[in-house]
N, C-alpha and C positions, 0 to 999 in steps of 0.2 A: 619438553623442548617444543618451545609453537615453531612452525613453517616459515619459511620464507615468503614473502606474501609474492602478488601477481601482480605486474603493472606501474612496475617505477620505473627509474632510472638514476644510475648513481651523477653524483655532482662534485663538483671540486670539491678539497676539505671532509670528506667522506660523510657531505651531505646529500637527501636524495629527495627525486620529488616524486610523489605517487600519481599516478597517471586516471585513479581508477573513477573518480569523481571529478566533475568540471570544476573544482576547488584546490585542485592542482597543488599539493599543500608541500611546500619546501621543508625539508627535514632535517633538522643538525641532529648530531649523535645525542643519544641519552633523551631525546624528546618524542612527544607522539605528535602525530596529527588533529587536525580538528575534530574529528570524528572522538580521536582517541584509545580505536583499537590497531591501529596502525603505529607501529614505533621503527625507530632507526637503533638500531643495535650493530654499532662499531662499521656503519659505511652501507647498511643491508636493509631495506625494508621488510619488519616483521610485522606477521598477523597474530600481533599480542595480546589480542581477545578471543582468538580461535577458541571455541567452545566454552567461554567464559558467560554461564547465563546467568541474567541479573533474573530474571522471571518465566515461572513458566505454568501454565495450566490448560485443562479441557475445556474451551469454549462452544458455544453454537457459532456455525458461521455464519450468521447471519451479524454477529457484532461486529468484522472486519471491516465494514458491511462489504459482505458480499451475498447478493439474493438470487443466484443465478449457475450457481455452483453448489449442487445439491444439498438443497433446502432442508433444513430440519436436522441434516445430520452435528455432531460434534467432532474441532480439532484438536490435536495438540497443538498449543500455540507457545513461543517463547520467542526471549529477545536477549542481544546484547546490551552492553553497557556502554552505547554510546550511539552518536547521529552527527552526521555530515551538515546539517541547520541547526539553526539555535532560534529556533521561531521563539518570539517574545509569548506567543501563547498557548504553548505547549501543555496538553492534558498530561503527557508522562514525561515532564522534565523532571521530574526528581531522581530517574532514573537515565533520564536520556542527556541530561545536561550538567550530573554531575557522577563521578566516582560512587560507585556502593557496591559491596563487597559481591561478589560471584561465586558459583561452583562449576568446575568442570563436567560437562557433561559429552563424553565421545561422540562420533555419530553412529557406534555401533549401539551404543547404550539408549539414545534419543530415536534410533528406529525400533528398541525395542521396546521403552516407553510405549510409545505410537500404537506399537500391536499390543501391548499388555491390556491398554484402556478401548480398544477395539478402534481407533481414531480414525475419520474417515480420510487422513491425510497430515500432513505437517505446513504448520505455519510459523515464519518469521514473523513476527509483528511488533506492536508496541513503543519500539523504536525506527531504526533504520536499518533495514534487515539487509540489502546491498553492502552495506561497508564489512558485512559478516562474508565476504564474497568467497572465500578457501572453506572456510565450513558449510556452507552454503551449499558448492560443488559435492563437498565427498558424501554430504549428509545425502544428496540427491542420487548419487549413482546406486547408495545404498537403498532408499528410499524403493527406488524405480524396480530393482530384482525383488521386492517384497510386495510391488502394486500398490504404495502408496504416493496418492497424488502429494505435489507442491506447490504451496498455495504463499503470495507474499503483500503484505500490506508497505506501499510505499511512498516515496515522495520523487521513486522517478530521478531523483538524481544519481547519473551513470554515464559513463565515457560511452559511446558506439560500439568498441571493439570490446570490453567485458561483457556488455550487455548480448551481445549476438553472443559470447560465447555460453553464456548459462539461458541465453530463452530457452531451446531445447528442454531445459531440466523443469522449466515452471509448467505449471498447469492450469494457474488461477491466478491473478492479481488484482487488488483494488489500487490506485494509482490516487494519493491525494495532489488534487491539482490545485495547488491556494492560490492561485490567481492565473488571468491568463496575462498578467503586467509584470517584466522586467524591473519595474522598482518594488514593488509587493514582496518580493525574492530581495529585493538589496536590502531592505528599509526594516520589516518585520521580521523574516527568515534570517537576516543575517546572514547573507550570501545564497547560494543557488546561481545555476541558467535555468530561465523558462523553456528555455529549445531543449536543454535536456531531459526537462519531463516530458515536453511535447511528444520529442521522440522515443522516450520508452511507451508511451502510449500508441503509438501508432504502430512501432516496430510490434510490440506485443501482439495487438490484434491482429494485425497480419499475416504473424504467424501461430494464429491461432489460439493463443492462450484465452484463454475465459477474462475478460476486462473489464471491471467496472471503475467509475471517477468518481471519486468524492470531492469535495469543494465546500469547504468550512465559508458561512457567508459572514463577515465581522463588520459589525454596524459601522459606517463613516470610510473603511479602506476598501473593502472589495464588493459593495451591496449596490453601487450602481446598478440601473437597468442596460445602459451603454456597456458595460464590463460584463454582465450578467449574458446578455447577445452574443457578444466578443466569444467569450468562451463557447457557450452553443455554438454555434457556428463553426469552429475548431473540430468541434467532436463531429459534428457533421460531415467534417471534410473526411473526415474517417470512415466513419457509420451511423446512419440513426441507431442503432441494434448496440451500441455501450450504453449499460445501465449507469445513469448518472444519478449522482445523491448528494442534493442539494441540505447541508447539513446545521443545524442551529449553532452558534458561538453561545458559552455562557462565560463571564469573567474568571480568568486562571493566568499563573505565574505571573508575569511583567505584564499583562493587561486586566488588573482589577477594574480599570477605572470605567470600562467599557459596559456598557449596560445589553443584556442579553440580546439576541437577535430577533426583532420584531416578529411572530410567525406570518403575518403579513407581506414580510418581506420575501418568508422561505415560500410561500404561494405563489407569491408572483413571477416567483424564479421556475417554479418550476410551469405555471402557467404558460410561459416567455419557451420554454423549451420543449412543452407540448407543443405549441403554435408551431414552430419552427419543424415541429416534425421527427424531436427525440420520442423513439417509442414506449422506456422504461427510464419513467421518472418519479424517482424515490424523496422525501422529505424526515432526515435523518435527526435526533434528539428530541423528538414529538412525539408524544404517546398518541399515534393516533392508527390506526388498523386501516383506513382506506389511503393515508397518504402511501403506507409502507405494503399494500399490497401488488402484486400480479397484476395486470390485466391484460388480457389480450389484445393486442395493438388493432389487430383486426374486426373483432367482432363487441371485444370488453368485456368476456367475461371475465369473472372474479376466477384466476388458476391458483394463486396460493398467495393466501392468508398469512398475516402476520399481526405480532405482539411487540410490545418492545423486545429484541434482538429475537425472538420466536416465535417461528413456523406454526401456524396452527390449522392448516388444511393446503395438502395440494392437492392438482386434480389437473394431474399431466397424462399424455397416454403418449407413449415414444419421445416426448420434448414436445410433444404438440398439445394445441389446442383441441378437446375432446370433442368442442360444440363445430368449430370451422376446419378444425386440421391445420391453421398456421402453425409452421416452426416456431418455437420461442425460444429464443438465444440463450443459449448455456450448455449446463452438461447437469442429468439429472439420473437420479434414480430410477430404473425401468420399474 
């Protein structure tokens, strides 16, 4: 029997609308929502994919990308069967944008995955690990008596009040930010608000959570240098100190037609947001070891090295810089 989910309201005709994503999605009986782990069962919104995982396995974190959130280790990472956007370019729409079959996995059983494989932590990802938001919670209080960090790969689409209720439980997130344009979200995403990613991003950091951005750059829609600024500047108003990762498009799902992303392009982006004064800027889908390395903002050393998604030298002392003693933002292994 899945739970009653969190964050509706009932409607005339015992339909309901779910509250929990700024997609507000009205519910007649025997239908799911966009997402699709969300259903109306006779006037009630249920969490009908509560521990229904389409995937799951031990990655490095550094493929989330997150490089900031101790480096070099591996997580357990898994997802649901479904996402609150229907981005037209989605790397895991075969999973994220249609039905394929699951297995239940408890969250007593997924914390104890976690410790069997030694995992430095649990991650939702792949999909849209928010719309998992009841499994989420219990998998977390579990998680937390056992010291294992929560780590979530997202798109930031979430109501205010869900969101404040489970920061608490996270530890880490990478926020993919696809644009910083209101039509970007209408036109490609197939819905989204940008203010709701805005604000899990900000809320997040605030309170502490480990945050880094991603931002997929897709030739012709979001590669501007004007749009490229826009966004820098955003994170700024935040902090220079979120790791931003300026990421390569290659053609996938409904955009074949689109021709890879110039690396040219991915330079200049992150060029545009050195100048401006971000101090860890990452260049993601590039095999290249100096775009995707550390440096010290302060001084430049080289602190930790990388491969494609893999750590190949850190050389932290407390979070700090060995050669000047800067803090470097994150959470690392002593």
């Amino acid at each position: 029997m899945k739970p009653i989910a969190r964050y509706w309201e009932a409607l005339e005709d015992k339909k309901v609308r779910c509250l929990l994503c700024p997609r507000g999605c009205v519910i007649a009986p025997g239908k799911r929502g966009f997402c699709r782990v969300r259903e109306n069962v006779d006037g009630k919104l249920v969490a009908s994919g509560y521990g229904e995982v389409v995937s799951i396995a031990n990655d490095p974190i550094e493929k989330k990308p997150l490089y900031h959130f101790y480096p070099g280790s591996y997580i357990i990472s898994l997802a649901e069967n479904g996402c609150n956007l229907g981005c037209l370019h989605c790397q895991n729409y075969s999973i994220s944008q249609f039905d394929c079959p699951t297995e239940y996995v408890s969250p007593e059983a997924l914390v104890g995955i976690a410790k069997r494989y030694n995992s430095n932590g649990i991650c939702f990802t792949y999909t849209e690990p928010l719309v998992w938001f009841e499994y989420i919670l219990d998998v977390a209080k579990l998680a937390k008596d056992e010291g294992l960090p929560i780590v979530l790969v997202s798109n930031g689409q979430i109501n205010p009040e869900p969101l404040e209720e489970i920061l608490p439980y996270i530890d880490a997130i990478n926020v993919d930010l696809k644009s910083i344009k209101q039509e970007f979200y209408r036109d490609v995403c197939r819905g989204g608000n940008i203010e709701a990613t805005k604000n899990t991003i900000k809320r997040c950091f605030e309170e502490g959570v480990v945050t880094e951005v991603t931002n997929l750059i897709i030739p012709t829609l979001n590669d501007s240098e004007d749009e490229i600024e826009e966004l820098v500047d955003f994170l700024l108003s935040i902090s220079d100190e979120i790791p931003l990762h300026f990421t390569r498009f290659f053609p996938h799902y409904r955009m074949n037609h689109l021709p890879p992303t110039p690396v040219r392009t991915l330079l200049r982006a992150r060029e545009i947001a050195l100048s401006k004064g971000m101090k860890y800027v990452y260049v993601g889908n590039v095999a290249d070891e100096e775009l995707n390395t550390t440096y010290c903002p302060n001084c430049g050393t080289a602190l930790i090295k990388r491969g494609y998604f893999f750590t190949s030298k850190v050389e932290l002392k407390g979070g700090r810089c060995p050669r000047c003693n800067t803090r470097i933002y994150g959470r690392f292994s002593e």
